[in-house]
RODO-2510 file (C-alpha; in nm, 4 decimals, decimal comma):
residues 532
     n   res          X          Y          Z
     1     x    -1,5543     0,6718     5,7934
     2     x    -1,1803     0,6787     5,9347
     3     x    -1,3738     0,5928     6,2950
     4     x    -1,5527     0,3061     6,1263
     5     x    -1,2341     0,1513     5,9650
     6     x    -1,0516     0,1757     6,2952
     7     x    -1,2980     0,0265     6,4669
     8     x    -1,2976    -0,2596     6,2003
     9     x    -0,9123    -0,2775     6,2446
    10     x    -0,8978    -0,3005     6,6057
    11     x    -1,1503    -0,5979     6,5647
    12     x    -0,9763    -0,7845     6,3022
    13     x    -0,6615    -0,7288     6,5141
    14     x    -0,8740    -0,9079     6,7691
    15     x    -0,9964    -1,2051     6,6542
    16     x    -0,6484    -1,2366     6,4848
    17     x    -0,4765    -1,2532     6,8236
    18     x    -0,7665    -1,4755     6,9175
    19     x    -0,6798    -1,7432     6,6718
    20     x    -0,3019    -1,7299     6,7429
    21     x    -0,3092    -1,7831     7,0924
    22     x    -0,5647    -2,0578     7,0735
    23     x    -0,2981    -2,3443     7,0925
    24     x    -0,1696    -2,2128     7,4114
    25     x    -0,5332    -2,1864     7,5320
    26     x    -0,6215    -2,6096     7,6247
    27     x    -0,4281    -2,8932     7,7862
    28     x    -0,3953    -3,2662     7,6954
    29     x    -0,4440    -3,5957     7,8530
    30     x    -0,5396    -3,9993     7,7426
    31     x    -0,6641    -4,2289     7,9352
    32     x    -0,5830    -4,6074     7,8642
    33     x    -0,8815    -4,6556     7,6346
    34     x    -0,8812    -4,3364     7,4938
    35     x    -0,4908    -4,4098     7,3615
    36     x    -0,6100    -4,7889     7,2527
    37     x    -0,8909    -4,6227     7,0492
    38     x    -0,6768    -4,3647     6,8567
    39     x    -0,3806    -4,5591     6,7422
    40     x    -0,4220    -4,8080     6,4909
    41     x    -0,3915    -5,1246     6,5557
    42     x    -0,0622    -5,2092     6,4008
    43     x     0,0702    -4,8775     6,5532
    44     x    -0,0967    -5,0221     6,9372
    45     x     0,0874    -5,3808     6,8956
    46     x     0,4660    -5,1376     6,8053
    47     x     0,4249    -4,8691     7,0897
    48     x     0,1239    -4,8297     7,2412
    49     x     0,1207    -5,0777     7,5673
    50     x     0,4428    -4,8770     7,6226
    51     x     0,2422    -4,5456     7,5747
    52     x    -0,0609    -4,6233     7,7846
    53     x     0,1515    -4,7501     8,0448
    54     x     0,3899    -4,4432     8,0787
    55     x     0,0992    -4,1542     7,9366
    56     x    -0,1832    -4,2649     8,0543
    57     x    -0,3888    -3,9579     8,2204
    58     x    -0,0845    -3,7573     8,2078
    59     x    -0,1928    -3,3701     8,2252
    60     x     0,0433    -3,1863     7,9612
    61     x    -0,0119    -2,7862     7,8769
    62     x     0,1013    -2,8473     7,5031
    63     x    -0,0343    -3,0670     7,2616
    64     x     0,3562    -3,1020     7,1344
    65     x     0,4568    -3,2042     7,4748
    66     x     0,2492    -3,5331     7,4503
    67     x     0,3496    -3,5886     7,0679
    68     x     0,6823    -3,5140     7,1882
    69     x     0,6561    -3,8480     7,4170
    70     x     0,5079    -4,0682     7,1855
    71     x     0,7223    -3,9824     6,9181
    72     x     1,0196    -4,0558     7,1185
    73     x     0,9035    -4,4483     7,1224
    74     x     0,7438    -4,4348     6,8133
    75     x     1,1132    -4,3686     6,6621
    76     x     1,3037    -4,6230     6,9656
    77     x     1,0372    -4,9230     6,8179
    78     x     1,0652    -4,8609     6,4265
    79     x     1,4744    -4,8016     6,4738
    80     x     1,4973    -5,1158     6,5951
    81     x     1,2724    -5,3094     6,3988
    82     x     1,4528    -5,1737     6,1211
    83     x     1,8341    -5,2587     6,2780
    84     x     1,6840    -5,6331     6,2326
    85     x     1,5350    -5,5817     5,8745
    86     x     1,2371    -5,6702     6,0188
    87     x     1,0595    -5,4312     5,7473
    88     x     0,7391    -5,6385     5,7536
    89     x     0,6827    -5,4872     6,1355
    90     x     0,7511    -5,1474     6,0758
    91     x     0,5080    -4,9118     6,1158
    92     x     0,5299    -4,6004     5,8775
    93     x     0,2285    -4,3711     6,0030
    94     x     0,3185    -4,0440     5,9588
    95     x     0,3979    -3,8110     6,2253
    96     x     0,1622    -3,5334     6,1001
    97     x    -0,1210    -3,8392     6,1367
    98     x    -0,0292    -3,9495     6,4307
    99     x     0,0089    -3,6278     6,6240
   100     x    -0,2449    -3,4847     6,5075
   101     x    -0,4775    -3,8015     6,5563
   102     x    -0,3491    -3,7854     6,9071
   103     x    -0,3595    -3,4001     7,0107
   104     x    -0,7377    -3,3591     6,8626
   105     x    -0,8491    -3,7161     7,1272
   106     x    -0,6518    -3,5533     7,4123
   107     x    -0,8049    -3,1958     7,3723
   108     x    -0,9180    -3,0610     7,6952
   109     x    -0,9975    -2,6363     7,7349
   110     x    -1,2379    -2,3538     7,6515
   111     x    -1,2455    -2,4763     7,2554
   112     x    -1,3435    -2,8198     7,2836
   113     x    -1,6205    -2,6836     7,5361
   114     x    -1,7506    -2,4133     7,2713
   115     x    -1,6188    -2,4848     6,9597
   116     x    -1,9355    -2,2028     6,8135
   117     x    -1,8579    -1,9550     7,0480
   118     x    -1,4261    -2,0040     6,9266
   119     x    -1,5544    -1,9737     6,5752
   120     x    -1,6813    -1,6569     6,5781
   121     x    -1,4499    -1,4999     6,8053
   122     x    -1,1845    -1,5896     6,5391
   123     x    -1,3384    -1,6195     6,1556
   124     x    -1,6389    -1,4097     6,2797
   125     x    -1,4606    -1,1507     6,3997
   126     x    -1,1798    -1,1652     6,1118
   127     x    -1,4738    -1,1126     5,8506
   128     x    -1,6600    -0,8143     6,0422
   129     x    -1,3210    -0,6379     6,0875
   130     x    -1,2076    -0,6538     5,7588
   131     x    -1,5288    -0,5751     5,6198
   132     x    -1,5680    -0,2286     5,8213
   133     x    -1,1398    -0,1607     5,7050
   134     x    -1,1720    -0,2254     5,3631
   135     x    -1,5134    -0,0835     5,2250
   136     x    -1,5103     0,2534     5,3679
   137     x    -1,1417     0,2676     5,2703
   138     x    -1,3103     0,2436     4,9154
   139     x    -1,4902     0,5144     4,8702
   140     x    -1,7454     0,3417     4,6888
   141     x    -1,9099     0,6646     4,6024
   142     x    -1,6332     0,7913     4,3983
   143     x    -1,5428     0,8617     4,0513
   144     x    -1,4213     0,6014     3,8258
   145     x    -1,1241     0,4727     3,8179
   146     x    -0,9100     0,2497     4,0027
   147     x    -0,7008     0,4438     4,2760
   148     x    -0,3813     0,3101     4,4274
   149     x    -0,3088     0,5997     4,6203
   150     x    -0,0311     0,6135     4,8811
   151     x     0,0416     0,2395     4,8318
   152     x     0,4277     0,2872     4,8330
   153     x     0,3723     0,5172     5,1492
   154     x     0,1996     0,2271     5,3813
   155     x     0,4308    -0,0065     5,5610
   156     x     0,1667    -0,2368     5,4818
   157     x     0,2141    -0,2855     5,1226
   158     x     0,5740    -0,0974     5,0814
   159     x     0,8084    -0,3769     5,2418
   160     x     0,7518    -0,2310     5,5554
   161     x     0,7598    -0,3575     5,9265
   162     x     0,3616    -0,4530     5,9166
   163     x     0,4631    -0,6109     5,5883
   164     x     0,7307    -0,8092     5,7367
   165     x     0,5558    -0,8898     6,0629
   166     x     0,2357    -1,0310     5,8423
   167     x     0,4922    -1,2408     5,6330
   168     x     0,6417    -1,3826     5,9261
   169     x     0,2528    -1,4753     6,0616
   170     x     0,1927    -1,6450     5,7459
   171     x     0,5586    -1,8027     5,7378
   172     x     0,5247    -1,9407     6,0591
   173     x     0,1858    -2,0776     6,0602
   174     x     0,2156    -2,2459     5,6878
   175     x     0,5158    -2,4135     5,8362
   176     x     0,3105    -2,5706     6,1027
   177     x     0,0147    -2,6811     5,9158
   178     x     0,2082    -2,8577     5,7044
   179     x     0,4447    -2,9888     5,8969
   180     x     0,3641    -3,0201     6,2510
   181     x    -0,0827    -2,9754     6,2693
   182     x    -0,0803    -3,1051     6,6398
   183     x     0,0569    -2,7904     6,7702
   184     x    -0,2567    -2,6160     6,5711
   185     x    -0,5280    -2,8907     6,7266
   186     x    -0,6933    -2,6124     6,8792
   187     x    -0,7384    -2,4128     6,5693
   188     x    -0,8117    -2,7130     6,3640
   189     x    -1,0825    -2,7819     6,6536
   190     x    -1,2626    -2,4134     6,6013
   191     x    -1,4346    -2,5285     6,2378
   192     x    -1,5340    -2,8382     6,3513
   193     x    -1,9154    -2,7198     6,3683
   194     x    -1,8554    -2,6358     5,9623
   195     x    -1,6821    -2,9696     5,8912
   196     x    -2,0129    -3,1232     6,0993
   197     x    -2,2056    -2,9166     5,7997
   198     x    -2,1160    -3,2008     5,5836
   199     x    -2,0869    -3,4879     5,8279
   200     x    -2,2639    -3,5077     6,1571
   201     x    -2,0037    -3,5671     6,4557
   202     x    -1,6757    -3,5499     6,2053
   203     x    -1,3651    -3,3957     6,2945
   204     x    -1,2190    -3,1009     6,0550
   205     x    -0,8003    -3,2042     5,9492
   206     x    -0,5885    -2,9487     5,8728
   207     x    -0,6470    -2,9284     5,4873
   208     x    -1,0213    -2,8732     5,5774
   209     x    -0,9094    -2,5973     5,7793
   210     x    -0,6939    -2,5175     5,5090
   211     x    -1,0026    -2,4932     5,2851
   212     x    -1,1533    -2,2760     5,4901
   213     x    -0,9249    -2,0119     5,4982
   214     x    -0,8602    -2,0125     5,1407
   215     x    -1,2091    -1,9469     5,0780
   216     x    -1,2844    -1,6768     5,4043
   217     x    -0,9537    -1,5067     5,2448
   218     x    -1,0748    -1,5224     4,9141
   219     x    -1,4579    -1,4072     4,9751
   220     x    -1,3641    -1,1268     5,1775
   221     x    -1,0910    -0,9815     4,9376
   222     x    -1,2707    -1,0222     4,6670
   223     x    -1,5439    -0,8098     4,7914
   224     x    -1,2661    -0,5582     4,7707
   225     x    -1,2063    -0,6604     4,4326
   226     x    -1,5824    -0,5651     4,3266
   227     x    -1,5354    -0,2615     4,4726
   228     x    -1,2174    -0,1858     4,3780
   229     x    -1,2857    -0,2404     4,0087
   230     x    -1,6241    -0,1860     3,9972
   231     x    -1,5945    -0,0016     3,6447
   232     x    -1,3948    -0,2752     3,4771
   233     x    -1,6107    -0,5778     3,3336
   234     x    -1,3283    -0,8021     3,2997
   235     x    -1,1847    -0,7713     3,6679
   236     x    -1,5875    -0,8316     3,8462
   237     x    -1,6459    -1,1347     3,5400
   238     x    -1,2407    -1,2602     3,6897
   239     x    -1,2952    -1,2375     4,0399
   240     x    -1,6664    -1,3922     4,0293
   241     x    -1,5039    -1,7058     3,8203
   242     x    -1,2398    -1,7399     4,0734
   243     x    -1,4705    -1,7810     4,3474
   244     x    -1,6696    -1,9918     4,1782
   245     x    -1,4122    -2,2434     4,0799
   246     x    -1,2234    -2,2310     4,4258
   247     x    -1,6050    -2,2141     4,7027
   248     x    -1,7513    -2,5193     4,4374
   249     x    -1,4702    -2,7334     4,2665
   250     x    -1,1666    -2,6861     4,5325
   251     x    -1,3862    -2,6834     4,8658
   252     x    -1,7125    -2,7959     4,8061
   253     x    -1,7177    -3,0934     4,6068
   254     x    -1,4154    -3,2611     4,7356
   255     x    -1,5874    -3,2575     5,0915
   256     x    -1,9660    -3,3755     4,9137
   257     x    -1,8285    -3,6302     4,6459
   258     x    -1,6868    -3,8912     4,9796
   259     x    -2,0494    -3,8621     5,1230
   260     x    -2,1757    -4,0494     4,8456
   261     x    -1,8790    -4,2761     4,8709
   262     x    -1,7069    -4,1708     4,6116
   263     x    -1,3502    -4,0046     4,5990
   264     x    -1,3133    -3,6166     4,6783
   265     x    -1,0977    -3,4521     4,4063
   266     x    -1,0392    -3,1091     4,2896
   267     x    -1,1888    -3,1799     3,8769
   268     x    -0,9631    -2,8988     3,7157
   269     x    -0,6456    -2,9917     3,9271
   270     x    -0,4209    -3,0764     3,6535
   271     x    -0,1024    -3,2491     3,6099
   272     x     0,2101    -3,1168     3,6574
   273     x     0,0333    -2,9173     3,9043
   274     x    -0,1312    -3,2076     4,0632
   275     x     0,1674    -3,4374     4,1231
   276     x     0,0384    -3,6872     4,3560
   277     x    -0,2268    -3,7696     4,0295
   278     x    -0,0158    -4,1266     3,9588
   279     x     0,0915    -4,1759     4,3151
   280     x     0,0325    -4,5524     4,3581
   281     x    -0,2496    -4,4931     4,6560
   282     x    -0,4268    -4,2581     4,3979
   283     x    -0,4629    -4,4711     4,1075
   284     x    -0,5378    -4,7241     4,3542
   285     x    -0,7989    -4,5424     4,5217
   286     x    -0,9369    -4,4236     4,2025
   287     x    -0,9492    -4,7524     4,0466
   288     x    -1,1313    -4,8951     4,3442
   289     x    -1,4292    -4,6308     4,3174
   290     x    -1,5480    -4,8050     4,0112
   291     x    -1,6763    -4,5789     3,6780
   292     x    -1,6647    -4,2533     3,8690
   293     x    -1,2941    -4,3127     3,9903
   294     x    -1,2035    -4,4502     3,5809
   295     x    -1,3638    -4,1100     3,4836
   296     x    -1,1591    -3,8959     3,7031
   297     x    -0,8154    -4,1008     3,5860
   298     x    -0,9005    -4,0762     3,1963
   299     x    -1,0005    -3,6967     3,2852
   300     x    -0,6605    -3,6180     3,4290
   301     x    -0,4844    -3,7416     3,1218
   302     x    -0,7437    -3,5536     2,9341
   303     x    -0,7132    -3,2056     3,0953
   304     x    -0,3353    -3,2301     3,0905
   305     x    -0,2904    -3,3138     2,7465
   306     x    -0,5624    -3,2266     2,5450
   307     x    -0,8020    -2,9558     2,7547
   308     x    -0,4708    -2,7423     2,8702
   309     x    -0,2953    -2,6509     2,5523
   310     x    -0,5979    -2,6347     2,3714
   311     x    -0,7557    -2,3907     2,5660
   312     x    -0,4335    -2,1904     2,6159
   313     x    -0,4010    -2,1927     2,2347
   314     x    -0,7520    -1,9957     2,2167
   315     x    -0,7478    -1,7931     2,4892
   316     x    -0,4048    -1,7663     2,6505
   317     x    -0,2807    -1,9398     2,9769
   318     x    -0,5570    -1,6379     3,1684
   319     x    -0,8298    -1,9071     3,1166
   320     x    -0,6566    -2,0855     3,4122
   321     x    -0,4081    -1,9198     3,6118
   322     x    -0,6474    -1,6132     3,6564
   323     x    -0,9770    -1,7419     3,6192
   324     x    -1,0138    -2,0770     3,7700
   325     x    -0,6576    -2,2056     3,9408
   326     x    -0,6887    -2,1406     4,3622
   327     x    -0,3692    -2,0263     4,3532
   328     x    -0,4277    -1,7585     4,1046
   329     x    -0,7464    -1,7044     4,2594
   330     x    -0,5750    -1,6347     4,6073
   331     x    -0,3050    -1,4397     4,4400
   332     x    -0,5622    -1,2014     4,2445
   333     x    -0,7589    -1,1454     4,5850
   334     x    -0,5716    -1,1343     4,8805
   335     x    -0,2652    -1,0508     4,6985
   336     x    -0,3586    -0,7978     4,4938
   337     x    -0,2760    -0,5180     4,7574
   338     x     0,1043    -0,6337     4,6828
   339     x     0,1094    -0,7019     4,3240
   340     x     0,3223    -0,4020     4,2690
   341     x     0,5801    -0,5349     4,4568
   342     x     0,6872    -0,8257     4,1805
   343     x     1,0607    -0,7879     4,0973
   344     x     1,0829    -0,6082     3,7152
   345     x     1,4663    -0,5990     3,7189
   346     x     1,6437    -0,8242     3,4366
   347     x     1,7596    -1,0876     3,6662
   348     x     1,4605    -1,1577     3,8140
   349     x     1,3314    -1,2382     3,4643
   350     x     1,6514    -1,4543     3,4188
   351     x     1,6270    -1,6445     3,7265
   352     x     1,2590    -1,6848     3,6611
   353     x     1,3256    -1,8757     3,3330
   354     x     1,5997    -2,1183     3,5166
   355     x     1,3498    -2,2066     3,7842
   356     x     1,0122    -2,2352     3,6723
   357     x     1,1216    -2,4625     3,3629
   358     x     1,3571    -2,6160     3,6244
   359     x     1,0746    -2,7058     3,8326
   360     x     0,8983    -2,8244     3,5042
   361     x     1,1655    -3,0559     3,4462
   362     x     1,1410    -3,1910     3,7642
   363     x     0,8017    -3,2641     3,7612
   364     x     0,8152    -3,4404     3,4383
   365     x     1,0378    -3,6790     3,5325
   366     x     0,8599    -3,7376     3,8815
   367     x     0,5652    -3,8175     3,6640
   368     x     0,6955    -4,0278     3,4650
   369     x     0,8844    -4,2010     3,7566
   370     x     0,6451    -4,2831     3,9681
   371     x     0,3483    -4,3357     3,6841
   372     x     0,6073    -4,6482     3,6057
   373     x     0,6094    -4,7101     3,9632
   374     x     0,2551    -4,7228     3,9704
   375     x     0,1674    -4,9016     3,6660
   376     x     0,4307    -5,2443     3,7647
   377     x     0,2967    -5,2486     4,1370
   378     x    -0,0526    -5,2361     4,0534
   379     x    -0,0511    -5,4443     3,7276
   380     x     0,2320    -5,7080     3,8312
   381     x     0,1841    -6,0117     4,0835
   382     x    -0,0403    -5,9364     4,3818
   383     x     0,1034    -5,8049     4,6906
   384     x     0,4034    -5,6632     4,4719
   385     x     0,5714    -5,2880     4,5002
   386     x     0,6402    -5,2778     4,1092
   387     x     0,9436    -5,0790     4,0168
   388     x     1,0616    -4,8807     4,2875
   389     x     1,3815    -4,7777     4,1024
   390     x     1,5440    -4,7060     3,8089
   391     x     1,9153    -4,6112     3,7474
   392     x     1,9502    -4,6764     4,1492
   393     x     1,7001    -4,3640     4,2197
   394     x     1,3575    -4,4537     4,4574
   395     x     1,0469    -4,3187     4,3100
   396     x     0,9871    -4,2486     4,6871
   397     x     1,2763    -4,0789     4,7429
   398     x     1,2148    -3,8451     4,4348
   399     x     0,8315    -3,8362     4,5248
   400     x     0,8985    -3,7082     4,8704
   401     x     1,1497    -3,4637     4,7804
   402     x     0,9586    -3,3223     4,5255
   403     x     0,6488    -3,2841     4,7970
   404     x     0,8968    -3,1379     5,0267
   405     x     1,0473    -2,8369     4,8319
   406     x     0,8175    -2,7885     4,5304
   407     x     0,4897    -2,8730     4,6900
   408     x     0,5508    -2,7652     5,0864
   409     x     0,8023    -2,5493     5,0778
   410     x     0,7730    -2,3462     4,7073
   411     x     0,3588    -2,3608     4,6650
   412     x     0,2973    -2,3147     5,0333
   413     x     0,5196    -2,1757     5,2376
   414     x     0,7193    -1,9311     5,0256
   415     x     0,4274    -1,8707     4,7852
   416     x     0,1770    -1,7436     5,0231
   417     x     0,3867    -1,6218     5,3112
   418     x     0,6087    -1,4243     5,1251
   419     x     0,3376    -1,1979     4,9259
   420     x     0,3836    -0,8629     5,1237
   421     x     0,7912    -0,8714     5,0377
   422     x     0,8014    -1,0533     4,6815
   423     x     0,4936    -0,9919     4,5692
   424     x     0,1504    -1,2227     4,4915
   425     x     0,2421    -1,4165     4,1937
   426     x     0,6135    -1,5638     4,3091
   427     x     0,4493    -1,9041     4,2879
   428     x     0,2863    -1,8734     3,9957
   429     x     0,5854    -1,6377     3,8569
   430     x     0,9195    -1,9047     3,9976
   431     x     0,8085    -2,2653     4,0549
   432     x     0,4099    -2,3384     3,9174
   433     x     0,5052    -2,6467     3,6596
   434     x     0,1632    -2,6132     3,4796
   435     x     0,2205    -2,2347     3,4439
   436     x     0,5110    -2,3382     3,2674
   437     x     0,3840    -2,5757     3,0782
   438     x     0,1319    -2,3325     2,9260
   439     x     0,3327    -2,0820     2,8874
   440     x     0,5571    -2,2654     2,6294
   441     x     0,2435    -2,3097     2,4577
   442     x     0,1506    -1,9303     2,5156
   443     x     0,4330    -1,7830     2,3864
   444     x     0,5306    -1,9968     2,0866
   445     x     0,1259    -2,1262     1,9516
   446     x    -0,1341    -1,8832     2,1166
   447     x    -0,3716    -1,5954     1,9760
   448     x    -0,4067    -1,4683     2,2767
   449     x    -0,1424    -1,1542     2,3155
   450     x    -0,1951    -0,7550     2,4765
   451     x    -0,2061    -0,5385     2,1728
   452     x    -0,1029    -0,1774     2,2085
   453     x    -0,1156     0,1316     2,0840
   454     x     0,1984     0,3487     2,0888
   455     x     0,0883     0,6924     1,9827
   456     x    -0,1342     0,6910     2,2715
   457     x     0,1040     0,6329     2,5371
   458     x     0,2664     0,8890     2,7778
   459     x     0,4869     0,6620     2,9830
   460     x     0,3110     0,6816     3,3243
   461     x     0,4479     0,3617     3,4358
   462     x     0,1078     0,2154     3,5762
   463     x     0,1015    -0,1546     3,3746
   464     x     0,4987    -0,1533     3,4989
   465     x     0,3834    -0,0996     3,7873
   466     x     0,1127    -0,3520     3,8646
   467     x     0,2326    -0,6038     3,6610
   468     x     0,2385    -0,8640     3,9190
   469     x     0,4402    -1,0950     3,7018
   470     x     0,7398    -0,8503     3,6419
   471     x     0,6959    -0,7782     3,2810
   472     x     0,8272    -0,4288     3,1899
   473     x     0,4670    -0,3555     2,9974
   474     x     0,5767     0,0338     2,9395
   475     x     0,8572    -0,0851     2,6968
   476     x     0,6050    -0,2617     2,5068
   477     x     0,3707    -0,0026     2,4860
   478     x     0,6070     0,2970     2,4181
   479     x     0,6857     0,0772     2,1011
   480     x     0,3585    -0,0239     1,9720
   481     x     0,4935    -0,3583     2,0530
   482     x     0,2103    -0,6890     2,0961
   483     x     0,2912    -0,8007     2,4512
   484     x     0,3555    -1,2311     2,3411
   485     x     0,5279    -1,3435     2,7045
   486     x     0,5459    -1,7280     2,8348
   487     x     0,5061    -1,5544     3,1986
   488     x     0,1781    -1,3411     3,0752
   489     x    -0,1402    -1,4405     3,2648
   490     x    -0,3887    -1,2712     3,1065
   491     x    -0,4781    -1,0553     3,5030
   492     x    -0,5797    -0,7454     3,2802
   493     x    -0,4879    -0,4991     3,5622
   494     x    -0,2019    -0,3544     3,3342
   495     x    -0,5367    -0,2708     3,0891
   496     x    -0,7373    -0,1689     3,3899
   497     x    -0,4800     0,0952     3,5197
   498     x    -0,3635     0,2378     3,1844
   499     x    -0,5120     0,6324     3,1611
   500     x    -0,5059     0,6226     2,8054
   501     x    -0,6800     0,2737     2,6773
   502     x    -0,3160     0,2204     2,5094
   503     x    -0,3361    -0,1607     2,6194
   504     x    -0,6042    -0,4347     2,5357
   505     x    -0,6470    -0,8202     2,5604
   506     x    -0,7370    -1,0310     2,2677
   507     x    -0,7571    -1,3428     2,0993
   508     x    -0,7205    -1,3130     1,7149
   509     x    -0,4988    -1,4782     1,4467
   510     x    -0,1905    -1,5892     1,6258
   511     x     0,0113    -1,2852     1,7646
   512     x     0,2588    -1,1125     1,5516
   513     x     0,5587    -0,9430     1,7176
   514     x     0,3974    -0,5671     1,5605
   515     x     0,1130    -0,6052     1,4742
   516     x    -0,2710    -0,6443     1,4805
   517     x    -0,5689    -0,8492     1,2969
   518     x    -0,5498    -0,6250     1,0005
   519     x    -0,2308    -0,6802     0,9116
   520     x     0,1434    -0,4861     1,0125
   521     x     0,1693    -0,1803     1,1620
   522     x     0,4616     0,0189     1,0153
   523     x     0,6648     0,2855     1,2636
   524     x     0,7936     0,5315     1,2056
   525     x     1,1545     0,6613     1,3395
   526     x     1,0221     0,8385     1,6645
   527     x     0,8277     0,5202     1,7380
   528     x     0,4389     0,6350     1,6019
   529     x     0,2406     0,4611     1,3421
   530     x     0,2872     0,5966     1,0006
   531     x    -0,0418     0,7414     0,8669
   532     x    -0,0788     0,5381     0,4813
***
């Protein structure tokens, strides 16, 4: 079995090194009519005789050496259109459009040849490989239980230098899929033959690409999951809703919904979380798709305010953030080898009050901001911005911050990259608005709490351990204490891992502090329950 998992390794490690060196792989070049045909036409009348006059069939090795060029007059045109306050003739494509509209027309190389052949040296061989290292590393054939043997003794999953070279891989390419795509065109080029699954001839963007990763990621790691906790109900009915919400709602019906000409969304993408829901070019575009588009703006008002907190007040903010949110989802998969590596020390849980409710804060404002920004543009005279501003502040400016830190920088970056030093849930745990959101509701009007049992308990540590939102879960159950936290979502591992059965999840009459559905328990001095 060790033979079989090396094997698997050295073939992951393969088609890993595959996929990083593809944008190093190709070269670049535009004729005249290939430029004219990718810009737009307001962005050929600002730059682009310029472009086609100076670029034209120019040979570069690097997709961001051509951006690189075109950027450079891109920025020379608008700067001076703007010196003039000639606003009406500035151009304000984006640069991640535009270069990556350019580098994916100019692709030459290997990839563009055999984009099939690409695809399985990459997410082919990145599937086999960790298929062969993580089953037989299993031991499917063993007793029950769930083993975590050695994890604090692998530099993999102990803040170690694999640890740290994997975070800086994910670092480093969620900076540059969010914010610079072109340098990625060959990457983004290798699942074109899956985008053409949906569309015959289309071109895969970098979200699609995106998509796919979140679900290979997911899919594979959550075979591990069945394994892993094969014994435990809960954890296979979990991971099987996960993937279910994230492979149909999150992947596949945003890319089938626009073939019928209607408008991809994520349906259980709820505000805060969703923060571009009242951008002006979304109620826009929603109120353009006729009934369909109407449905999907009532239902986001709907979910957020009604669904939400009603559903947390049943069954606990777990009906989301661990069964159907793709953030969760990811968290609960291809986290979970690092869950034990969540911060339990008391200013953690300080500075994790300050900043998710911070970030809550922000969000509600920014909604309510731009939702007034929205409503005056698209409801005043025709043609018309609506209120851009109040109190001297631009909805834009607030908007794009917002997207910057919170939803670049927080949810992507930091939140994924950092797993194998701060753990799986530091989204989720530091800056998720809608995790904050319910867990106000959680914690102060929920029947959902962890009961325990104190008697039973012999301090091994294990829910501490796990507890992949930093809750100290010993203390509670040394005390016979019901475990009522805002930060609780409802994973179960802490249940899963406990020897003794001292822990439990349940939804009863709202949670007393002691306590369970039959009424108090009384302790006595050395902490058991008191026989009556």
């Amino acid at each position: 079995m060790k033979k079989v998992r090396f094997i698997g390794l050295a073939i992951f490690l393969i088609g890993l090194l595959i996929f990083t060196i593809l944008p190093f792989t190709g070269s670049y070049s535009l004729s005249e009519n290939e430029f004219q045909e990718v810009l737009k036409p307001e962005e050929f009348a600002l730059f682009g005789q310029e472009v086609t006059e100076n670029f034209s069939n120019k040979k570069y090795g690097f997709s961001w050496q051509l951006t690189s060029d075109v950027f450079t007059i891109y920025h020379e045109k608008n700067d001076a259109l703007r010196a003039v306050e000639a606003w009406d003739q500035v151009v304000y494509s984006t640069e991640s459009d535009l270069g990556l509209r350019l580098a994916r027309a100019a692709q030459k190389g290997p990839v563009s040849s055999d984009k099939g052949l690409f695809l399985f040296l990459t997410f082919g061989l990145g599937i086999i490989g960790s298929l062969m290292w993580i089953i037989p590393g299993l031991k499917i054939d063993g007793p029950p239980g769930i083993k975590n043997t050695g994890i604090y003794h692998n530099s993999a999953t102990n803040r170690g230098w694999i640890g740290i070279v994997t975070a800086v891989w994910l670092v480093g390419f969620y900076v540059v899929l969010y914010f610079k795509p072109w340098i990625i065109a060959e990457n983004i080029a290798v699942v074109d033959p899956l985008k053409g699954l949906f569309k015959e001839g289309a071109e895969a963007s970098q979200w699609f690409l995106y998509g796919i990763l979140y679900v290979v990621a997911m899919s594979v790691m959550g075979i591990r999951m069945y394994i892993k906790y094969r014994h435990n109900k809960y954890q296979i009915v979990r991971t099987t809703s996960v993937l279910f919400f994230q492979i149909i709602f999150a992947f596949l019906l945003v890319e089938i919904l626009p073939l019928f000409g209607l408008p991809g969304r994520d349906l259980k993408n709820a505000m805060p979380l969703d923060y571009t829901f009242l951008y002006k070019y979304n109620v826009q575009e929603l109120l353009d798709a006729g009934m369909f588009g109407t449905f999907l703006l009532i239902w986001g008002f709907v979910l957020a305010l009604i669904v939400v907190p009603t559903l947390v007040y049943f069954y606990g903010k777990r009906w989301y953030c661990s069964w159907v949110c793709g953030c969760g989802g990811l968290a609960e998969t291809l986290g979970d080898p690092y869950r034990q590596l969540s911060n339990k020390k008391l200013w953690a849980w300080k500075m994790e009050r300050w900043m998710v409710h911070g970030v809550l804060v922000f969000a509600f404002i920014l909604t309510i901001w731009v939702g007034w920004h929205s409503y005056t543009a698209i409801t005043g005279p025709e043609g018309g911005d609506g209120q851009s501003s109040i109190l001297g502040l631009s909805a834009y400016n607030i908007r794009d911050w917002y997207g910057f830190l919170i939803g670049s920088i927080f949810a992507g970056v930091i939140g994924t990259g950092f797993y194998p030093y701060f753990g799986n849930r530091t989204w989720c745990r530091f800056g998720c608005p809608l995790a904050a959101y319910m867990g106000i509701v959680q914690r102060f009007k929920s029947r959902f709490r962890i009961t325990t049992n104190g008697g039973q308990c012999i301090s091994c540590g294990n829910c501490s351990t796990y507890c992949e939102q930093g809750i100290d879960v010993r203390a509670y159950a040394q005390k016979g204490e019901n475990i009522v936290r805002a930060s609780c979502v409802g994973c179960g591992v802490c249940s899963a891992v406990c020897p003794r059965g001292v822990l439990k999840l349940e939804n009863g009459p709202e949670a007393k502090r002691f306590g369970n559905e039959d009424g108090p328990i009384v302790l006595g001095n050395d902490g058991f329950k008191l026989l009556k």
